[in-house]
C-alpha positions as CSV (number, residue, x, y, z in Angstrom):
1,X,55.6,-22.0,57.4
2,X,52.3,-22.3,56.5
3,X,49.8,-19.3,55.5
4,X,46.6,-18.8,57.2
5,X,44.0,-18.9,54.4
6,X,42.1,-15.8,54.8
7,X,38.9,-15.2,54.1
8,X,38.1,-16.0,50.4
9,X,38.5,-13.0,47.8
10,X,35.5,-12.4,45.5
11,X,35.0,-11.6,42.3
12,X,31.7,-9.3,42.1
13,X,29.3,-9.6,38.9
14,X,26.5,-8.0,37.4
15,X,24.0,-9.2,35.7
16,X,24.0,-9.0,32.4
17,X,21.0,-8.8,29.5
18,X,20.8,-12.7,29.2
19,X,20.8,-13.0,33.6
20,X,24.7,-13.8,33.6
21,X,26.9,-11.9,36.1
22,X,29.2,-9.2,34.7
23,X,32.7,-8.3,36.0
24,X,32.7,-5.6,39.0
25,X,36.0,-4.1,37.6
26,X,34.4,-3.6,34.2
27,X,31.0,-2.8,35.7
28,X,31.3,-1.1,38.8
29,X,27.9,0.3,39.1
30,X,26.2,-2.7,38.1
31,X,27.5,-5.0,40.1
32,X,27.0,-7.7,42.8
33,X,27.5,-5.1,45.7
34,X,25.3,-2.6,44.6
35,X,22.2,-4.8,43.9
36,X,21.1,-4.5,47.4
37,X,20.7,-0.8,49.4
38,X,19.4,-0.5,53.0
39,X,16.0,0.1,53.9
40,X,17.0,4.0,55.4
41,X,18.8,4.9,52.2
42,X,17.9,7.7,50.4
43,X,17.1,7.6,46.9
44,X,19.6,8.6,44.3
45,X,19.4,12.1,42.8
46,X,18.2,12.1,39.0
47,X,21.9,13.2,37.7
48,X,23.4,9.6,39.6
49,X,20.6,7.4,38.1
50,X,20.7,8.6,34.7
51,X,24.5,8.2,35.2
52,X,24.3,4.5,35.9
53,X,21.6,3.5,33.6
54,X,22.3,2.6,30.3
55,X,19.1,3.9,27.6
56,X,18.9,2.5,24.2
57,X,16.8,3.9,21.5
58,X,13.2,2.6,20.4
59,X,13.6,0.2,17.7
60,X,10.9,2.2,15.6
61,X,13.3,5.1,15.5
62,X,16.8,3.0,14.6
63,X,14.8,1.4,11.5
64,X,13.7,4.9,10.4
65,X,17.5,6.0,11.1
66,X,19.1,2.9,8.6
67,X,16.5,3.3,6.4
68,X,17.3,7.3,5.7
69,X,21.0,6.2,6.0
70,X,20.4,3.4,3.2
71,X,18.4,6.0,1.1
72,X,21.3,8.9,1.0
73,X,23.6,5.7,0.2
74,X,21.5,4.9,-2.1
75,X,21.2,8.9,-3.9
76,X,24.7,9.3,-4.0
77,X,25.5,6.3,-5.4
78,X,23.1,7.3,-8.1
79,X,24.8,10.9,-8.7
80,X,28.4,9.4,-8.3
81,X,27.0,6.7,-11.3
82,X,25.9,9.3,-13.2
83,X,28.3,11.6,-13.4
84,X,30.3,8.2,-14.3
85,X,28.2,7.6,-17.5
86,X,28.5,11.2,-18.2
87,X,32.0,11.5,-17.8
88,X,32.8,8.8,-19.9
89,X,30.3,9.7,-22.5
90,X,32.1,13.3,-23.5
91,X,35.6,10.6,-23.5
92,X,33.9,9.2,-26.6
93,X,32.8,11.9,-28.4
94,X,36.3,13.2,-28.9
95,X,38.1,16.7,-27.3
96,X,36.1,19.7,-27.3
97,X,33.3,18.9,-26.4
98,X,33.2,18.6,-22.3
99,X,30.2,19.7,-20.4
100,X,28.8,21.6,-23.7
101,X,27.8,17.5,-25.0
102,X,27.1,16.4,-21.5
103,X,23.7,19.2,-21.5
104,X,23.0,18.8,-25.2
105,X,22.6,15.0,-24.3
106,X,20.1,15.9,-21.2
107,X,18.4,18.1,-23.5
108,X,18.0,16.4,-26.9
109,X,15.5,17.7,-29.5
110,X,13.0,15.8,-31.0
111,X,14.3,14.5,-34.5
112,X,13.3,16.5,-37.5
113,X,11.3,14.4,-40.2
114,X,13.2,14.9,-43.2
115,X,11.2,13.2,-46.7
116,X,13.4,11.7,-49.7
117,X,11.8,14.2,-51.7
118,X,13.1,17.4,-49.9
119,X,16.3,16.2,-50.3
120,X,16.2,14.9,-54.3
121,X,18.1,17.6,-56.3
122,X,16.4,18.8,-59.1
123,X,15.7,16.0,-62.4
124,X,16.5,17.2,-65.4
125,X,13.1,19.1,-67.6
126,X,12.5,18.2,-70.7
127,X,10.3,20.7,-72.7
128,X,10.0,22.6,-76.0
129,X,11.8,25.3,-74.2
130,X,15.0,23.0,-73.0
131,X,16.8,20.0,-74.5
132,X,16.2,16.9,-74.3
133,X,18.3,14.6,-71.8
134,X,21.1,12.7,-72.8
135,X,20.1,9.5,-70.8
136,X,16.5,9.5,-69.2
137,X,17.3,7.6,-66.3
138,X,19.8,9.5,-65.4
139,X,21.0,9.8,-61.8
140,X,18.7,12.6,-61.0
141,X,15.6,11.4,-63.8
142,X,13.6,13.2,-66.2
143,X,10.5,15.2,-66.2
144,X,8.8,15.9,-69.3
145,X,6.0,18.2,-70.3
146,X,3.4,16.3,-72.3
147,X,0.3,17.8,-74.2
148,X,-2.0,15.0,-73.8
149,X,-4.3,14.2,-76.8
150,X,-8.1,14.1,-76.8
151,X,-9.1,10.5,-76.1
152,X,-6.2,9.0,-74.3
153,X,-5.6,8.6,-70.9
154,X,-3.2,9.7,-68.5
155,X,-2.1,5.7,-68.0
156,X,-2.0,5.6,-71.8
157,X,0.6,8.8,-71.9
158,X,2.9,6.7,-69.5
159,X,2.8,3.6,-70.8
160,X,3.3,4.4,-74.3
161,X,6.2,6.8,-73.1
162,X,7.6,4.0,-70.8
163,X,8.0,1.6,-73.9
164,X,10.1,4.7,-76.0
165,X,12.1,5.8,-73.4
166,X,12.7,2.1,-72.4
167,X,12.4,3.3,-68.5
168,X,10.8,1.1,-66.2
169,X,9.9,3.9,-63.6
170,X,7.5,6.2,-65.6
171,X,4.5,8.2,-63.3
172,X,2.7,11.1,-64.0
173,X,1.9,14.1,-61.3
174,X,-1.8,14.7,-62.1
175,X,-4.6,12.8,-63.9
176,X,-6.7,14.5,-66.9
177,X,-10.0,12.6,-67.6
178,X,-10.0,11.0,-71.3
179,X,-12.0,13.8,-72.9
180,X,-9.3,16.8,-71.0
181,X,-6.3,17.6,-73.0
182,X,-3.3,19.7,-71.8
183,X,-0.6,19.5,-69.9
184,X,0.7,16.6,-68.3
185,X,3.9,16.3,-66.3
186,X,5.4,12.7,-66.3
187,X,8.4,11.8,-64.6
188,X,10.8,9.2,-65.7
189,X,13.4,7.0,-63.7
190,X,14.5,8.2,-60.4
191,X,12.2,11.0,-61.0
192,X,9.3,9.6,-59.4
193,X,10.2,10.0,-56.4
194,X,9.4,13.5,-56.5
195,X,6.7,13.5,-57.9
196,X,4.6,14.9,-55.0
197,X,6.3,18.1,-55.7
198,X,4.3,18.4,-58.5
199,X,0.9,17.0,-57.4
200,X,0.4,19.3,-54.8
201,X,0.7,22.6,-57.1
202,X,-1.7,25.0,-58.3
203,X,-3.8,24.2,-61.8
204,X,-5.1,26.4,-64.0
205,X,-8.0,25.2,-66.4
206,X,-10.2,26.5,-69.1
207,X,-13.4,25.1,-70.7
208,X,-16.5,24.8,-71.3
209,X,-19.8,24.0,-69.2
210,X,-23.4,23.6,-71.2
211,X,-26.3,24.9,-69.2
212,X,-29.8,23.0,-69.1
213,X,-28.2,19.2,-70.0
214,X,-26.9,17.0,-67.5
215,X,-25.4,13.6,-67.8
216,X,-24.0,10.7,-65.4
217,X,-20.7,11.0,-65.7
218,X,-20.9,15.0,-65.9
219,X,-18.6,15.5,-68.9
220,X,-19.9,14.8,-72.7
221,X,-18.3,11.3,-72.4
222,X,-22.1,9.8,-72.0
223,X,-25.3,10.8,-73.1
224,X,-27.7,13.6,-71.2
225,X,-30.1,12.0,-69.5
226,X,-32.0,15.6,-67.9
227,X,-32.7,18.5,-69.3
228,X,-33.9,21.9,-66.9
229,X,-34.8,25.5,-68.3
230,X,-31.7,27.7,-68.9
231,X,-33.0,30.6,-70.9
232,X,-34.0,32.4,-67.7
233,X,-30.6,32.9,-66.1
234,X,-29.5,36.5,-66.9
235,X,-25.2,37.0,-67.3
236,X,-25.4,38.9,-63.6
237,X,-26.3,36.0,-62.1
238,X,-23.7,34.4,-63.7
239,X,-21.3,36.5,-62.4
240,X,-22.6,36.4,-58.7
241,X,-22.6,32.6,-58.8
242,X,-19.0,32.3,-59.9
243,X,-18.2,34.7,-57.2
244,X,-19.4,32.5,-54.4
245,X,-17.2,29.6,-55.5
246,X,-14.1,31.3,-55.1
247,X,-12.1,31.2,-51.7
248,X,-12.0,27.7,-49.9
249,X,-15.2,25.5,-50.4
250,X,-16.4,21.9,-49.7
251,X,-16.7,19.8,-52.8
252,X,-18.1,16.2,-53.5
253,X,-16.1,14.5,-56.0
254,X,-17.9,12.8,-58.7
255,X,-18.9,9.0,-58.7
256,X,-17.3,8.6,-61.7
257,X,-13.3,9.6,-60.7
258,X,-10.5,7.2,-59.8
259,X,-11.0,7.5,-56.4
260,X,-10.7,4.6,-54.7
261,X,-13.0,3.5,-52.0
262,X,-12.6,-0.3,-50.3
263,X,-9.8,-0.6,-52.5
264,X,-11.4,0.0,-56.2
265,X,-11.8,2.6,-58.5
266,X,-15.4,4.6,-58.2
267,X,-15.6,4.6,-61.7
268,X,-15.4,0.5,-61.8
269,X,-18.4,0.8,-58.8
270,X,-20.3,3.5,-60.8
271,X,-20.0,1.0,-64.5
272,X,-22.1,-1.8,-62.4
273,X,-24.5,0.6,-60.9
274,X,-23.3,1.0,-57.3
275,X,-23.9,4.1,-55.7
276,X,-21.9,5.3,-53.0
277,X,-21.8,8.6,-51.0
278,X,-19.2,10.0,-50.7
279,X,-17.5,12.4,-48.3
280,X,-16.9,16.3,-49.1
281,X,-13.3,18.0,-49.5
282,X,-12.0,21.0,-48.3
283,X,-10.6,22.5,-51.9
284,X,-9.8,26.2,-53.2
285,X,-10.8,27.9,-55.7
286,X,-8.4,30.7,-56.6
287,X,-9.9,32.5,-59.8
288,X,-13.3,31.3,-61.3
289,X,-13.9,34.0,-64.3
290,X,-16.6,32.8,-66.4
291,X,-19.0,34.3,-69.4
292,X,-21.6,33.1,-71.9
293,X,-20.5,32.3,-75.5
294,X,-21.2,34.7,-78.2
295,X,-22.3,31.8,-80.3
296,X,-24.2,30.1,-78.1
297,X,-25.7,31.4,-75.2
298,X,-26.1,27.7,-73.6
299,X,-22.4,27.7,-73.6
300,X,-20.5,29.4,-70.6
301,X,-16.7,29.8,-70.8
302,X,-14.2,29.7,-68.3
303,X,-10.9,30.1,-66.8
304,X,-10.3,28.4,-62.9
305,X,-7.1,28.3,-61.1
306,X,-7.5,26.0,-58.2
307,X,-5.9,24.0,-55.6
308,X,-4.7,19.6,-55.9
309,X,-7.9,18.0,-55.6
310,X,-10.7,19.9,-57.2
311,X,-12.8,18.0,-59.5
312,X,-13.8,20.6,-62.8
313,X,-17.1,18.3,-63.2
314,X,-18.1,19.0,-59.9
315,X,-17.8,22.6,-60.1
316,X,-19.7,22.6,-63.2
317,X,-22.8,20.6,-61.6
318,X,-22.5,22.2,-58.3
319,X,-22.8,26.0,-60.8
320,X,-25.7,24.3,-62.8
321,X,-27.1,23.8,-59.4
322,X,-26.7,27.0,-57.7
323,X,-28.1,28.9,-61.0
324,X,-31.2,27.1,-60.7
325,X,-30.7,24.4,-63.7
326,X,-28.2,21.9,-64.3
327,X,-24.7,21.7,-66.2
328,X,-22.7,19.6,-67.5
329,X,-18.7,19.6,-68.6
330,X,-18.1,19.7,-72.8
331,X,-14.4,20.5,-73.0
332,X,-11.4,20.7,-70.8
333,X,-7.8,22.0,-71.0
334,X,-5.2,22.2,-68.2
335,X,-3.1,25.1,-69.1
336,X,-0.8,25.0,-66.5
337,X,0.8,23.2,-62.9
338,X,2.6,25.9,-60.7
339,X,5.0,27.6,-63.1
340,X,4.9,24.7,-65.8
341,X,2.6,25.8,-69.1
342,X,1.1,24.4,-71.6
343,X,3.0,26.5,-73.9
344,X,6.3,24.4,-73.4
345,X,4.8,21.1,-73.4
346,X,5.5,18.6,-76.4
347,X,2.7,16.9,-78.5
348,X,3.5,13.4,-77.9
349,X,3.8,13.3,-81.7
350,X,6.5,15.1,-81.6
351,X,8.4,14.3,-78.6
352,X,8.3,10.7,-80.4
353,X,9.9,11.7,-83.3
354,X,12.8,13.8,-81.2
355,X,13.3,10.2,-79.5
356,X,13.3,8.3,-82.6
357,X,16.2,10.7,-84.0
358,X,18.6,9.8,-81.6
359,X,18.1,10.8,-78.1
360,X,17.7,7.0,-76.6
């Protein structure tokens, strides 16, 4: 028997983005049948249409989505790393420790500058007062308290000192002009490398300035070349004057000093003539007592205690000045450096025979 084809069966489709026709069984609503309506039908209520319409998104606002998706990705995967490094970081520093390390490293300190001095134990002192060292480069040093001579300089005291001692390393912690004598600390071997401790303390002096005679060099180590009227200055003056030095004051060093300016020595610019102006320092001047000689009232003797830097010839010419005359320096002694006097320093003479006996 033979079947009576019927009438073909069809397979409705709708059209899909690209204009292909998509199943009716998958897409009911959006199929073949239902792409035409008659004329008299009425209009779908809101609720059916939204129903069968399909609404995407505007692409502005799926880029802002992935973008703030990508960005929280992108923060926690920075936490989660952290606490990673963090983690692992307290491992290596050993039990203990735990969160306490973890905020000391977030909040570190700024390092502490610590100099080679500050930590240096104390050298070894050698003075009238204390023996003298078994070896002077020992592992801490030597420093020794000198009386320096009239005519030497301080370079002169360590050199000659360097070739007894047989130290390479030999520095001292203050210079005293050729014509000063006093005290003179010196440090030997691994000494020097304190030997800022020692620089920076307070000096004491005592001397003697000459009213009415000035010279270049403002010591008596060259000739006077002015002369001003003295005879009217009255001893309360005096005393004013030195008064009105003491506290912190600005003071021009003298041309003739071994500052160095362009790298060389103003006395080696003042020798050939050269004049150069130099700059004022801050300086302090802790006791200035000061009287006129019984012998000779030209003479004015005196006793300063002053801070590193101050220049004795300076304050003489700058007094000379201020009095209404001039002045000029005729003897110096440094009696002491901080708690170091002159008292307990040895006369090279002597220190060199103490070597010589047996204390190489």
């Amino acid at each position: 028997m033979t079947a009576t084809p019927g009438p073909p069966t069809t397979t409705s489709t709708a059209p899909s983005a690209g204009g292909a026709l998509l199943p009716r069984r998958y897409f009911p609503d959006q199929s073949l049948d239902n792409a035409f309506v008659p004329a008299d039908a009425s209009p779908p209520s809101s609720d059916a249409a939204d129903k069968g319409l399909v609404f995407f998104d505007d692409d502005d606002n799926n880029k802002e989505a992935e973008v703030k998706k990508k960005k929280d990705g992108e923060d926690r995967g920075e936490v989660l790393e952290r606490k990673v490094e963090d983690f692992f970081r307290s491992l290596k520093k050993g039990p203990g420790h735990g969160e306490a390390n973890v905020m000391k490293a977030k909040k570190k300190e700024p390092p502490q500058v610590r100099h080679e001095a500050d930590e240096w134990p104390q050298p070894h002192l050698a003075s009238r007062r204390t023996e003298l060292p078994p070896r002077w480069n020992g592992p801490t040093g030597t420093v020794v308290l000198i009386d320096k001579p009239k005519g030497w300089t301080s370079f002169t005291v360590c050199g000659k000192l360097r070739r007894l001692v047989n130290v390479q390393k030999v520095g001292h912690a203050g210079t005293l002009d050729p014509m000063a004598t006093g005290l003179l600390i010196v440090c030997v071997g691994k000494a020097t490398k304190v030997v800022d401790r020692y620089q920076g303390m307070v000096k004491g002096y005592s001397g003697v300035f000459r009213l009415g005679e000035a010279t270049s060099t403002w010591d008596a180590d060259s000739p006077v070349i002015q002369r001003e009227p003295w005879e009217h200055i009255k001893d309360e003056d005096i005393r004013k004057v030195a008064a009105s030095f003491r506290g912190e004051i600005w003071q021009v060093p003298p041309m003739f000093s071994a500052i160095k300016v362009g790298g060389e020595k103003m006395y080696d610019k003042a020798r050939r003539g050269e004049t150069v102006e130099l700059s004022p320092r801050r300086i302090s001047i802790h006791q200035f007592d000061i009287e006129r000689s019984l012998e000779d009232r030209q003479n004015l003797i005196f006793r300063v205690i002053c801070s590193k830097g101050t220049y004795i010839r300076s304050l003489c010419a700058d007094l000379g000045k201020a009095l209404g005359s001039c002045a000029h320096l005729t003897a110096l002694r440094r009696d002491s450096i901080g708690d170091f006097s002159v008292n307990d320093a040895w006369s090279f003479a002597e220190l060199e025979e103490q070597i010589t006996k047996g204390y190489l």
